[in-house]
PDB file of N, CA, C and O in Angstrom, chain B, residues numbered from 101:
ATOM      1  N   UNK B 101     -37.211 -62.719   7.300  1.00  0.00           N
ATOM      2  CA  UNK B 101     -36.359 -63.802   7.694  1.00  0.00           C
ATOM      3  C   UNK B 101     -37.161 -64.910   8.365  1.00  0.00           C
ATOM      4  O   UNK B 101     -37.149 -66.101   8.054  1.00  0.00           O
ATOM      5  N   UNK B 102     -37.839 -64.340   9.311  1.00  0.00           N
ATOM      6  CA  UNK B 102     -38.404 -65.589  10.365  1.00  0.00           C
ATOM      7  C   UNK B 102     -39.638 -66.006   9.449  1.00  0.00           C
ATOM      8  O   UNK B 102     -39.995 -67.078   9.940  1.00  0.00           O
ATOM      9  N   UNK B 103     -40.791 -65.614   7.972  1.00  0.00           N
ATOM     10  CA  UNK B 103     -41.459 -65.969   7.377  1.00  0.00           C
ATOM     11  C   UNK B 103     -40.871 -67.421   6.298  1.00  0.00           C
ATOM     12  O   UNK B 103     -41.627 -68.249   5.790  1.00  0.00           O
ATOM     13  N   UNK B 104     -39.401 -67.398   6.169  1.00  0.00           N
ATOM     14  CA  UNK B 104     -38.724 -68.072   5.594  1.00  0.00           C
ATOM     15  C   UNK B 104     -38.294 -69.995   6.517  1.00  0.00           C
ATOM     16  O   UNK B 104     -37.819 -71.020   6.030  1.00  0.00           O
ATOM     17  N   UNK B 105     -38.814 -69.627   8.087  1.00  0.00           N
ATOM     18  CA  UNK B 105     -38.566 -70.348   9.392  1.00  0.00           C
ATOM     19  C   UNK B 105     -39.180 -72.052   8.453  1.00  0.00           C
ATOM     20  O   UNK B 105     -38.463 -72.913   7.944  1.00  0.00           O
ATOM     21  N   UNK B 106     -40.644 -72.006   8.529  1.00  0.00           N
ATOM     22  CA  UNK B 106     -41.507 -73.290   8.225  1.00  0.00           C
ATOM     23  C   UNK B 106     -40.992 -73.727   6.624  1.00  0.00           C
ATOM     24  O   UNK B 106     -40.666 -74.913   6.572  1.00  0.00           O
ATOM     25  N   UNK B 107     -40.897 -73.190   5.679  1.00  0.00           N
ATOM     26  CA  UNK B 107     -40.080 -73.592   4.024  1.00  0.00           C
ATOM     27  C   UNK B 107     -38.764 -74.059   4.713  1.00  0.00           C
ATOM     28  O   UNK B 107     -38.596 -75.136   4.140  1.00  0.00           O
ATOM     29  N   UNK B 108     -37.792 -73.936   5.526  1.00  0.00           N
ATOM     30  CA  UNK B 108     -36.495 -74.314   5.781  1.00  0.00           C
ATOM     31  C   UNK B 108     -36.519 -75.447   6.666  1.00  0.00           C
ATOM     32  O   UNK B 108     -35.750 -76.405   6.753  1.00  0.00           O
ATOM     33  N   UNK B 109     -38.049 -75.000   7.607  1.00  0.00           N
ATOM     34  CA  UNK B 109     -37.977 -76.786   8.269  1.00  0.00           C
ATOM     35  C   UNK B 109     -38.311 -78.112   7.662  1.00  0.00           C
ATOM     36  O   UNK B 109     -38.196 -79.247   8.126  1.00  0.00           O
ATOM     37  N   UNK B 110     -38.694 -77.740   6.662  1.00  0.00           N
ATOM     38  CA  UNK B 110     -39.434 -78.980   5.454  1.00  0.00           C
ATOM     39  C   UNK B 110     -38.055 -78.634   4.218  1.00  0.00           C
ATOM     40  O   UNK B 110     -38.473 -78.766   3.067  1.00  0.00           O
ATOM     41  N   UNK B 111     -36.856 -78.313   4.283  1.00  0.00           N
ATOM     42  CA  UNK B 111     -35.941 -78.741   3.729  1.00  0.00           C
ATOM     43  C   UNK B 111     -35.928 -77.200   2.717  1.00  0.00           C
ATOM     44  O   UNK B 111     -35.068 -77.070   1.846  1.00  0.00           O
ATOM     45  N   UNK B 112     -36.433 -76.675   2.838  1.00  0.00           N
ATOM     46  CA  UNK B 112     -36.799 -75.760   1.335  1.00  0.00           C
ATOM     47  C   UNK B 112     -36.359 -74.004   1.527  1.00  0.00           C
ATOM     48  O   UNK B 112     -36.672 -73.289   2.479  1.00  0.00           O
ATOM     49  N   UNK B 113     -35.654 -73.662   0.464  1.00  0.00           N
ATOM     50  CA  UNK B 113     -35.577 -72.273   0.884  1.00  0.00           C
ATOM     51  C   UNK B 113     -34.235 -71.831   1.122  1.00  0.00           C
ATOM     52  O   UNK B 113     -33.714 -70.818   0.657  1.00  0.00           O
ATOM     53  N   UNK B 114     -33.717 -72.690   1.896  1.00  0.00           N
ATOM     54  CA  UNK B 114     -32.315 -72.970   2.746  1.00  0.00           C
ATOM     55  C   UNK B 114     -31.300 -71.546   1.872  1.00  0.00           C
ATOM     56  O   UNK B 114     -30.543 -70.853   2.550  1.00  0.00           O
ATOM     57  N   UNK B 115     -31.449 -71.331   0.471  1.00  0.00           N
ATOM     58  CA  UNK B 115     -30.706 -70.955  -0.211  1.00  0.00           C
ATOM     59  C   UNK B 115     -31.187 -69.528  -0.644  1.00  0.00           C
ATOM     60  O   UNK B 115     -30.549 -68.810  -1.415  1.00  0.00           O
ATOM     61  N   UNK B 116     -32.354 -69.206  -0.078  1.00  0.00           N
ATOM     62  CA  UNK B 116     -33.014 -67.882  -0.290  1.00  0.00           C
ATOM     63  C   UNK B 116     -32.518 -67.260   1.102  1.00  0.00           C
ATOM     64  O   UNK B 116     -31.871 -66.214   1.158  1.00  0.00           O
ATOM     65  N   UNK B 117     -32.903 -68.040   2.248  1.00  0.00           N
ATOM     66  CA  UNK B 117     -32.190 -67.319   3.423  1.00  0.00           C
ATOM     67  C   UNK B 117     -30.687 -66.649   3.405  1.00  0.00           C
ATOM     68  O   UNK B 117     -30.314 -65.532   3.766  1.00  0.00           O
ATOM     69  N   UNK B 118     -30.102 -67.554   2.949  1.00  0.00           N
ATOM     70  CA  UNK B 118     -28.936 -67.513   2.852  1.00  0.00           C
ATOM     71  C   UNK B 118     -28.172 -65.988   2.011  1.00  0.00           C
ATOM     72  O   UNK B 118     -27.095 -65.394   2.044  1.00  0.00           O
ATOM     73  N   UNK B 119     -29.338 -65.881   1.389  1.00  0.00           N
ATOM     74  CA  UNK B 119     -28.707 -64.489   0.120  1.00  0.00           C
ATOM     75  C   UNK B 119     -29.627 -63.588   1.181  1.00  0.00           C
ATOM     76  O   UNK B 119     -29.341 -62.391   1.205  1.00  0.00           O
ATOM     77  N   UNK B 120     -30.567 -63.978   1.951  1.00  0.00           N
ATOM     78  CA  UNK B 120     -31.205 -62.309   2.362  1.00  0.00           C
ATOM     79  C   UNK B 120     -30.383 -62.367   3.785  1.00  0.00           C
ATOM     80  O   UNK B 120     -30.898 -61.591   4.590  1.00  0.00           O
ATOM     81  N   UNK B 121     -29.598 -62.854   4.156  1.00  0.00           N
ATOM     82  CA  UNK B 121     -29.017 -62.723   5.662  1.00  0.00           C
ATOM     83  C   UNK B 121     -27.574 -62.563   5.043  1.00  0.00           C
ATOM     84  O   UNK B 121     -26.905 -61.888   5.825  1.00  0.00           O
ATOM     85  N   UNK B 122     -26.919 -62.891   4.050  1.00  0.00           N
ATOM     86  CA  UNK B 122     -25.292 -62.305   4.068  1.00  0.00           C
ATOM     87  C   UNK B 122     -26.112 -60.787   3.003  1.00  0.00           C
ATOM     88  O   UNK B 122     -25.327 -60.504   2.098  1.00  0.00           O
ATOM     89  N   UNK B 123     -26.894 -60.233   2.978  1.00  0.00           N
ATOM     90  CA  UNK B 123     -27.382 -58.816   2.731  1.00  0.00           C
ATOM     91  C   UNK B 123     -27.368 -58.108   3.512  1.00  0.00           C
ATOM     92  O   UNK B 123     -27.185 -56.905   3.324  1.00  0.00           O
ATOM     93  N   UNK B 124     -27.632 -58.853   5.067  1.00  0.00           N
ATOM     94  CA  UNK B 124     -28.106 -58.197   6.064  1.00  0.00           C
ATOM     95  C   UNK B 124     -26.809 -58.146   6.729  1.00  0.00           C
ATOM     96  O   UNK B 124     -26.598 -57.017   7.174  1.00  0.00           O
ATOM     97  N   UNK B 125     -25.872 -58.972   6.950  1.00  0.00           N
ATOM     98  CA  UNK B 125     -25.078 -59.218   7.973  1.00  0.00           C
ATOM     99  C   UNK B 125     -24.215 -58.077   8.599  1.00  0.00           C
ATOM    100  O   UNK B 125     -23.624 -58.316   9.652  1.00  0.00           O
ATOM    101  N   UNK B 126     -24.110 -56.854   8.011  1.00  0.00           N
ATOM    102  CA  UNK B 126     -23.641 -55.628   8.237  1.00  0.00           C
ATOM    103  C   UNK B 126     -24.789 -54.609   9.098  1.00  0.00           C
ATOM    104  O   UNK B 126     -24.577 -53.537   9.665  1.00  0.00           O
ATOM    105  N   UNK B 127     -25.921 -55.299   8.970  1.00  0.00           N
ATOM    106  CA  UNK B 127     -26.888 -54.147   9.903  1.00  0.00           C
ATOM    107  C   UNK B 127     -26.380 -54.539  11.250  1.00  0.00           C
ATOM    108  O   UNK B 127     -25.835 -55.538  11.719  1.00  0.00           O
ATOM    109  N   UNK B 128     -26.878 -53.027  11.828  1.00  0.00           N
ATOM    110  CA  UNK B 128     -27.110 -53.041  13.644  1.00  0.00           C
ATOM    111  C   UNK B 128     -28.009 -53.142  14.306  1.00  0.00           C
ATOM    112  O   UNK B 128     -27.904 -52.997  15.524  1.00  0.00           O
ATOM    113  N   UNK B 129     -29.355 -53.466  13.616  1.00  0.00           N
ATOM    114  CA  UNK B 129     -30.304 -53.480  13.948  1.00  0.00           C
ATOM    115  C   UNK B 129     -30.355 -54.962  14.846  1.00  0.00           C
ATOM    116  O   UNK B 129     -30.061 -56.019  14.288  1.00  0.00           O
ATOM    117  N   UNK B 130     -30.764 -54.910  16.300  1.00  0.00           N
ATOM    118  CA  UNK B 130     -30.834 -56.240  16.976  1.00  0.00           C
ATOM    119  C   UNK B 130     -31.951 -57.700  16.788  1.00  0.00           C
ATOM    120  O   UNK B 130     -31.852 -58.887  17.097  1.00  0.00           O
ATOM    121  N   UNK B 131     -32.918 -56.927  16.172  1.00  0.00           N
ATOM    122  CA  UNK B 131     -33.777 -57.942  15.950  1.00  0.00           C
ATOM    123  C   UNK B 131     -33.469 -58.492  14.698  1.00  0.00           C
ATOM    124  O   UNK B 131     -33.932 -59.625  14.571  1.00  0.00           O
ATOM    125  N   UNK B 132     -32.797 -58.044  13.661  1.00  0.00           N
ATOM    126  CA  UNK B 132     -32.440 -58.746  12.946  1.00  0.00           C
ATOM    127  C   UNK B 132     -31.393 -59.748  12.520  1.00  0.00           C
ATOM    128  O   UNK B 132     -31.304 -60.596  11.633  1.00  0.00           O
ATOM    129  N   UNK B 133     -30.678 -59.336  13.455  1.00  0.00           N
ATOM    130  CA  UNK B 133     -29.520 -60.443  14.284  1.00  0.00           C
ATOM    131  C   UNK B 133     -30.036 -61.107  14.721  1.00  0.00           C
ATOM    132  O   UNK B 133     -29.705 -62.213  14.294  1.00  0.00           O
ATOM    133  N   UNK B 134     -31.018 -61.179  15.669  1.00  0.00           N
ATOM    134  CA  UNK B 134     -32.092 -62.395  16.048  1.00  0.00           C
ATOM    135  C   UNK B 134     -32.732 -63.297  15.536  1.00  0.00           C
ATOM    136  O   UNK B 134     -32.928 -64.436  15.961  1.00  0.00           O
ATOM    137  N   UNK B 135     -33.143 -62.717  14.424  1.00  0.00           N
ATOM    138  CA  UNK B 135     -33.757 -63.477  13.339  1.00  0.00           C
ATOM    139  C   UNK B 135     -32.957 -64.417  12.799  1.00  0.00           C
ATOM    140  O   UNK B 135     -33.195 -65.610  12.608  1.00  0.00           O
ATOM    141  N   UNK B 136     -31.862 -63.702  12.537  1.00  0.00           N
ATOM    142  CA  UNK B 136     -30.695 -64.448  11.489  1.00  0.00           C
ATOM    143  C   UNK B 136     -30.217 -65.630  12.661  1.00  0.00           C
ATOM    144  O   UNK B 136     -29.965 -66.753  12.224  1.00  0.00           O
ATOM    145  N   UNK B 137     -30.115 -65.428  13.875  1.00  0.00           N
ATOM    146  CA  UNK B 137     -29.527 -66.467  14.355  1.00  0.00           C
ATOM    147  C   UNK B 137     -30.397 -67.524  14.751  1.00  0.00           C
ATOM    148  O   UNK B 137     -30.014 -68.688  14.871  1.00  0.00           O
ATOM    149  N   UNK B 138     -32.085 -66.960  15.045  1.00  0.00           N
ATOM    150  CA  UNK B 138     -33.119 -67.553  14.760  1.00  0.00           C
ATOM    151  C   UNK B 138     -33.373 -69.028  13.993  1.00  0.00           C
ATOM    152  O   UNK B 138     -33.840 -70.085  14.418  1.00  0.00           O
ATOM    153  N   UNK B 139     -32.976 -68.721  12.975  1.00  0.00           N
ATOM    154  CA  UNK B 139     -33.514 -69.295  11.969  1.00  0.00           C
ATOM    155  C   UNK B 139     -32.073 -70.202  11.475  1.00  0.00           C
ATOM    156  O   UNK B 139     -32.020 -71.119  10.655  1.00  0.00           O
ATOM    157  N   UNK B 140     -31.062 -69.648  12.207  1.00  0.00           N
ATOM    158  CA  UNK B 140     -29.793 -70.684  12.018  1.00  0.00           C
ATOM    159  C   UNK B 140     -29.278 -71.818  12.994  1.00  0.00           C
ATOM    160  O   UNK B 140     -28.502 -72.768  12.892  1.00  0.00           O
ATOM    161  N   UNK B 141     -30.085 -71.266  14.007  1.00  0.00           N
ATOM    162  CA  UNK B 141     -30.392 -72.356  15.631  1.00  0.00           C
ATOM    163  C   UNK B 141     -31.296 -73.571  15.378  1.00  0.00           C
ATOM    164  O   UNK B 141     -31.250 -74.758  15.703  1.00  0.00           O
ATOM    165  N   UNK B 142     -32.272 -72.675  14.554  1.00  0.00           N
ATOM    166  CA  UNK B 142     -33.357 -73.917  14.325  1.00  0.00           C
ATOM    167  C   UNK B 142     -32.842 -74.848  13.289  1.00  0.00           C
ATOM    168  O   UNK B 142     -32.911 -76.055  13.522  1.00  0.00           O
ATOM    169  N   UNK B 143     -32.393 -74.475  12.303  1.00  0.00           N
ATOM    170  CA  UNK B 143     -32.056 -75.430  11.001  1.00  0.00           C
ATOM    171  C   UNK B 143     -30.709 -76.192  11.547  1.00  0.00           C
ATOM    172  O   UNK B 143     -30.407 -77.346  11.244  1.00  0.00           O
ATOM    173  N   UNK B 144     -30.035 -75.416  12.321  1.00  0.00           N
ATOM    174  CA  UNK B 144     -28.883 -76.115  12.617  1.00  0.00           C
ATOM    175  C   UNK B 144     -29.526 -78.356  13.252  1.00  0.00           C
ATOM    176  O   UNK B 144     -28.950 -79.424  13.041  1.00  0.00           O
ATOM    177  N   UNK B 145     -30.746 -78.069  13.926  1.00  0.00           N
ATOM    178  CA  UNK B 145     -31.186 -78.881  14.391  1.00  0.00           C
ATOM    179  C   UNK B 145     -31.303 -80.209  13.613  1.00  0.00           C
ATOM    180  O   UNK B 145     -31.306 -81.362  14.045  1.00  0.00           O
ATOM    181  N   UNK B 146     -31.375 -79.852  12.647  1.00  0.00           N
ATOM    182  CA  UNK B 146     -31.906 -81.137  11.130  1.00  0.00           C
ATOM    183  C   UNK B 146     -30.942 -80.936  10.371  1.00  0.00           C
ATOM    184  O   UNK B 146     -30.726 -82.038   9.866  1.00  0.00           O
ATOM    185  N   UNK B 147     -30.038 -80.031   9.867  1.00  0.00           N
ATOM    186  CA  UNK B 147     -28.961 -79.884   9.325  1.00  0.00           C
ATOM    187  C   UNK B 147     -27.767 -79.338   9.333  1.00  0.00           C
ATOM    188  O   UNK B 147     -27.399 -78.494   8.517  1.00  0.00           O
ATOM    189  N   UNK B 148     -27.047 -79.812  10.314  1.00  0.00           N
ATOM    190  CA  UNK B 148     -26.009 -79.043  11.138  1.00  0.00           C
ATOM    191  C   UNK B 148     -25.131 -79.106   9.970  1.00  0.00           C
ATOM    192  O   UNK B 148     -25.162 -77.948   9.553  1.00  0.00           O
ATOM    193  N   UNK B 149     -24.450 -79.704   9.282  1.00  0.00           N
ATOM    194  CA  UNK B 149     -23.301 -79.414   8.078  1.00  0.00           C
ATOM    195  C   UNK B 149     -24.055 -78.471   7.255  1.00  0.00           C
ATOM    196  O   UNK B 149     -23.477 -77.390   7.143  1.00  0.00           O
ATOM    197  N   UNK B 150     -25.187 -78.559   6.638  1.00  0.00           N
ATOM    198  CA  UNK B 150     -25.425 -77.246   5.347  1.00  0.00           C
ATOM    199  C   UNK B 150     -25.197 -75.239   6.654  1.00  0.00           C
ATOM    200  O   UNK B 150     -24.935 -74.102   6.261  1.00  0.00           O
ATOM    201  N   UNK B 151     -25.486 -75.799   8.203  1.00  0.00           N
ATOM    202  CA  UNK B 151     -25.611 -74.378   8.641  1.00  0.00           C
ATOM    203  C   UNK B 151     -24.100 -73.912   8.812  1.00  0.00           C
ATOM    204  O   UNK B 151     -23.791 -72.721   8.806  1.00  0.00           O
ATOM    205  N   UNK B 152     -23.106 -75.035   8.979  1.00  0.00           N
ATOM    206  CA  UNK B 152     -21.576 -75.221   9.029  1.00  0.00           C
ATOM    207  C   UNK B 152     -21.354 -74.240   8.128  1.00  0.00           C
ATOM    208  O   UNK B 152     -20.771 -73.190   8.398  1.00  0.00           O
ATOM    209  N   UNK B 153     -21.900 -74.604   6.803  1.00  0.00           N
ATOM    210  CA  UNK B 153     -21.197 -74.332   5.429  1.00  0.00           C
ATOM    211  C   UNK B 153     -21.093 -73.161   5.329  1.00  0.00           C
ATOM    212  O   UNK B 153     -20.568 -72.672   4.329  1.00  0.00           O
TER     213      UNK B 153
END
């Protein structure tokens, strides 16, 4: 997830995250909840409507 961080800040990827985190969204694992929100905190920054969506 978080290797996916720098491709999503330069616009790119946005749509690969997206399929490996609604894969994940049922784990309990905490760091990967982290990640996922990680990486949805940051993008939210430059693209708050696509993180809306």
């Amino acid at each position: 997830m978080l290797a996916l961080l720098l491709p999503i800040r330069r616009d790119d990827d946005f749509d690969r995250f997206v399929r490996y985190a609604g894969a994940m969204l049922e784990e309990q694992e905490g760091f990967i909840r982290k990640a996922i929100d990680w990486v949805l905190r940051d993008a939210s920054k430059r693209r708050p409507d696509l993180v809306y969506e």
